[in-house]
C-alpha positions in Angstrom: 58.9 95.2 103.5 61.9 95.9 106.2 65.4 96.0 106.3 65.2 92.2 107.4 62.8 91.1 104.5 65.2 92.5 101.9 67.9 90.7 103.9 65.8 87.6 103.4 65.5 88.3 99.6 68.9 89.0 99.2 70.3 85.8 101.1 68.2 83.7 98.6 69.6 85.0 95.9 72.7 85.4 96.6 73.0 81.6 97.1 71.9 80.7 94.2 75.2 82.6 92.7 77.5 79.9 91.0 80.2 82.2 91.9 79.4 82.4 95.5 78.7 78.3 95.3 82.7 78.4 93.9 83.6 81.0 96.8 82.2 78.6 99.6 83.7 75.5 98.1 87.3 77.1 98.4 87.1 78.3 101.7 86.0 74.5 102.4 88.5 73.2 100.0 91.3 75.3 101.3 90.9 74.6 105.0 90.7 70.9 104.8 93.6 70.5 102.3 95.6 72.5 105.2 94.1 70.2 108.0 95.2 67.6 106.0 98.8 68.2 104.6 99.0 69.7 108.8 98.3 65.9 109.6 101.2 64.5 107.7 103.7 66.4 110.4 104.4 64.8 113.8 102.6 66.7 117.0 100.9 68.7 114.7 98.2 71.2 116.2 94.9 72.6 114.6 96.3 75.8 116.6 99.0 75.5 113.6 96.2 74.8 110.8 94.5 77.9 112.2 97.6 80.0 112.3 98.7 79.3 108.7 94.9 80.5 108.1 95.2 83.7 109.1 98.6 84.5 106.8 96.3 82.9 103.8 93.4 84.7 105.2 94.3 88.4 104.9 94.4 87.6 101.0 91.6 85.4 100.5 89.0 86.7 102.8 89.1 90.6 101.0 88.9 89.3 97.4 85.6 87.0 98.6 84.0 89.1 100.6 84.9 92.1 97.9 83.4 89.6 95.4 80.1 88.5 97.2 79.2 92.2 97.7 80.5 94.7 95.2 77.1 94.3 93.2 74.9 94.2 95.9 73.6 98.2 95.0 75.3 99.0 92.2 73.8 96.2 90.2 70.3 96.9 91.2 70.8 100.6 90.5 72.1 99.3 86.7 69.4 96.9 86.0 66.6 99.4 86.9 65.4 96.6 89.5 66.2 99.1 92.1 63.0 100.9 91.6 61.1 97.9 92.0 62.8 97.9 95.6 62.0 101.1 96.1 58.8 100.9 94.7 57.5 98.5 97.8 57.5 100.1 101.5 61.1 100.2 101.7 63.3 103.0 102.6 67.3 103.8 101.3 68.0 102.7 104.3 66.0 99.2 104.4 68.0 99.1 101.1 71.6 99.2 102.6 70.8 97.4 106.1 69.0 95.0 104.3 71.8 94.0 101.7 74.5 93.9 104.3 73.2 91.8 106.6 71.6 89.3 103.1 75.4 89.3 102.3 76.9 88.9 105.7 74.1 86.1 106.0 75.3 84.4 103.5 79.4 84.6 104.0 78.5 83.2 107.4 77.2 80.3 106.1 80.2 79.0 104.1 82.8 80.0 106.8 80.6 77.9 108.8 80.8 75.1 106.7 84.5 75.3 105.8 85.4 75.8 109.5 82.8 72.8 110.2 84.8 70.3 107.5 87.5 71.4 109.4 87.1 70.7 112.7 85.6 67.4 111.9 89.2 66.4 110.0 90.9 67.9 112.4 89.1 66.2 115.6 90.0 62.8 113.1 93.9 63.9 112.0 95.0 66.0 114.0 97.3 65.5 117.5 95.3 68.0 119.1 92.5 70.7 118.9 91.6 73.2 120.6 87.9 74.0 120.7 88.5 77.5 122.5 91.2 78.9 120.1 89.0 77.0 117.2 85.8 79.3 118.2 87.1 82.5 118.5 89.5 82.4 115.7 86.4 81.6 114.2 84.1 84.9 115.3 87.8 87.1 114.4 87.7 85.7 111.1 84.2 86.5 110.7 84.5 90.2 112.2 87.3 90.5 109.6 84.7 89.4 106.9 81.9 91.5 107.7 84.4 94.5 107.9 85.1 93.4 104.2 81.2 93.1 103.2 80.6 96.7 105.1 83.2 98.2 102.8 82.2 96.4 99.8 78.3 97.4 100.5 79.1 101.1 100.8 81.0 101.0 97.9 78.3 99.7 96.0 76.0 102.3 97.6 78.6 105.3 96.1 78.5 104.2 92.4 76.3 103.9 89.9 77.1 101.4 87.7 78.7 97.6 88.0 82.1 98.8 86.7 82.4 101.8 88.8 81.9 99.7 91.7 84.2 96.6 90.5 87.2 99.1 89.9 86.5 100.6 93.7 86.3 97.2 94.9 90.4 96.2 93.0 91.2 99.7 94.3 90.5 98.6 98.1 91.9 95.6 97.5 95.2 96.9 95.9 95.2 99.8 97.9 95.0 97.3 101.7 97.0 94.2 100.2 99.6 95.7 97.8 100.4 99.2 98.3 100.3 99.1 102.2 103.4 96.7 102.0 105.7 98.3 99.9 108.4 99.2 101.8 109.2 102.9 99.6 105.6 104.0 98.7 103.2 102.9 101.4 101.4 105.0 103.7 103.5 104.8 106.6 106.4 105.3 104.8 105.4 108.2 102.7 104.3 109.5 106.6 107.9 109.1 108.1 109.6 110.5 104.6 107.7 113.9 104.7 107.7 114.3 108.4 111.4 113.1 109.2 113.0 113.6 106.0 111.1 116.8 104.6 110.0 118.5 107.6 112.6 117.4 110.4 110.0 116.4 112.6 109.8 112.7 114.3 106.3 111.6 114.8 107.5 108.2 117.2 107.8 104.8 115.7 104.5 104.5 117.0 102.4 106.5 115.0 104.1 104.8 112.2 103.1 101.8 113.4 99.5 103.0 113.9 99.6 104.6 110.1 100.4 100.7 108.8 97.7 98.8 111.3 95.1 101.0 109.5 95.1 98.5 107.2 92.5 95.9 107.9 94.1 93.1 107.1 96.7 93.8 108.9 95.0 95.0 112.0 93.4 91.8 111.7 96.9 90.1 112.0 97.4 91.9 115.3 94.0 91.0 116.9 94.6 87.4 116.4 97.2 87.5 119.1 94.1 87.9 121.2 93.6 84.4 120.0 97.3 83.0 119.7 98.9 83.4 122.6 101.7 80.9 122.7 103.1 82.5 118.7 103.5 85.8 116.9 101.0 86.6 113.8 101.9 90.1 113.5 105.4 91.2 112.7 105.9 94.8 114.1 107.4 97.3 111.2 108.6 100.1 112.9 108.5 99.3 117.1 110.3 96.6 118.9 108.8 94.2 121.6 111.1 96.1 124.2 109.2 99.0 123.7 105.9 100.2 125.9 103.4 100.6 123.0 100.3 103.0 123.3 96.9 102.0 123.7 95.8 102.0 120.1 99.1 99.9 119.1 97.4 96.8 121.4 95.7 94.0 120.2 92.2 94.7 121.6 92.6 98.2 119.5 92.5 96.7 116.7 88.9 95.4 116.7 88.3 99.1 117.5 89.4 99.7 113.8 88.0 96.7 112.1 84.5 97.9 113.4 85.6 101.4 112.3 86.1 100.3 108.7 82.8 98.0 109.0 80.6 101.2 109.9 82.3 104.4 108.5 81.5 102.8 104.3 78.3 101.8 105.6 77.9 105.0 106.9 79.4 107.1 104.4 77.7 104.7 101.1 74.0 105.1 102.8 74.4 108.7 102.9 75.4 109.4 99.5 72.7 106.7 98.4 70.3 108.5 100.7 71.3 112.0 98.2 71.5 110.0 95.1 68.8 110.9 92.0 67.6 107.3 90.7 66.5 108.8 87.7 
């Protein structure tokens, strides 16, 4: 048995998951009641529908993915099932691959459907839709879920029991979604305090700016203005549209760190797994 057979496993029974049947029915619930208020308001857009999505997005799309995933190793390591895995021709490695891609399999399908009742409404609602912008905010969304199930599955892979990896997984989310935006105690800000403050140095707004777009959901923000052209997403915290911003400040970088954070957990998760005594 391969990587792709315990993907196969692993997308069957993940389905069967009330909780992930709950998961796909708000994603489907949530879109349409947007499309639908959205087609209450005069010239309304599903460009509009789809922008509103990715404010919501950077909130809902962590916790579900973080959800669908967090247990993927750590469980099997808890139950003692994990040796049964093992136990057939499958290597650590199988193990990890395997489970990512069974989650990712699965996560596809219900953005699929909601973004499927979606369209449909909005083709029936809405003024106008935009079947390019509707497709590849579609694949952005995705990427920004699978960099969500790559951190959840390496977590899972570090610890050896369900609550060790359900604390990580409220840590990542607190740590990318709450902490990050706190004006006095985020990263960026702490940066700028001991470089400008405590060391008289001044690293460039930019680097600043860099420090904050580390965080995946908001480097997510920033790559959709690959998608949204005509309106701003992002809201800059520390440079100013007049300035000439660096390479890794534009919006193509930031797929560039979304795939970082997809690999480096997968990376780092399998490697610790691959060290790890079962018992």
């Amino acid at each position: 048995m391969s990587w792709l057979s315990v993907a196969k496993k692993d997308f069957i029974d993940s389905r069967r998951s009330k909780g992930l049947l709950g998961l796909i029915s708000l994603y489907v619930l949530l879109l349409a009641l947007i499309v639908y208020f959205a087609g209450d308001s005069p010239q309304s857009a599903m460009t509009d529908v789809l922008a509103l999505m990715s404010l919501v997005g950077i909130f809902i799309i962590p916790l579900s993915a973080l959800i669908v995933a967090y247990l993927s190793i750590a469980g099997e390591r808890e139950s003692g099932s994990i040796k049964y895995l093992l136990g057939l021709p499958n290597t650590r490695f199988d193990l990890v691959v395997g489970k990512f891609v069974g989650r990712s399999m699965v996560i596809t399908v219900g953005l699929l459907l909601a973004f499927g009742v979606a369209g449909a409404l909005g083709v029936v609602m809405l003024d106008s839709v935009d079947f390019a912008v509707f497709a590849k905010f579609f694949l952005l969304m995705l990427f920004f879920t699978l960099t969500y199930i790559g951190i959840a599955v390496g977590l899972s892979a570090l610890c050896v029991s369900r609550s060790r990896a359900m604390a990580s997984s409220v840590g990542v989310f607190f740590v990318f979604n709450v902490l990050w935006t706190v004006p006095t105690i985020s990263p960026a800000a702490a940066l700028r305090y001991v470089a400008d403050d405590k060391l008289g140095m001044t690293l460039g707004p930019e680097i600043y700016e860099f420090v904050f777009l580390i965080s995946p959901p908001y480097a997510f923000q920033r790559a959709a203005g690959l998608v949204f052209t005509e309106q701003s997403i992002y809201f800059p915290r520390y440079i100013t549209p007049q300035m000439n911003i660096p390479f890794y400040l534009e919006e193509w970088f930031m797929l560039v760190i979304l795939g970082a954070w997809l690999v480096a957990p997968l990376a780092i998760g399998y490697l610790a797994f691959e060290r790890a005594d079962l018992g």
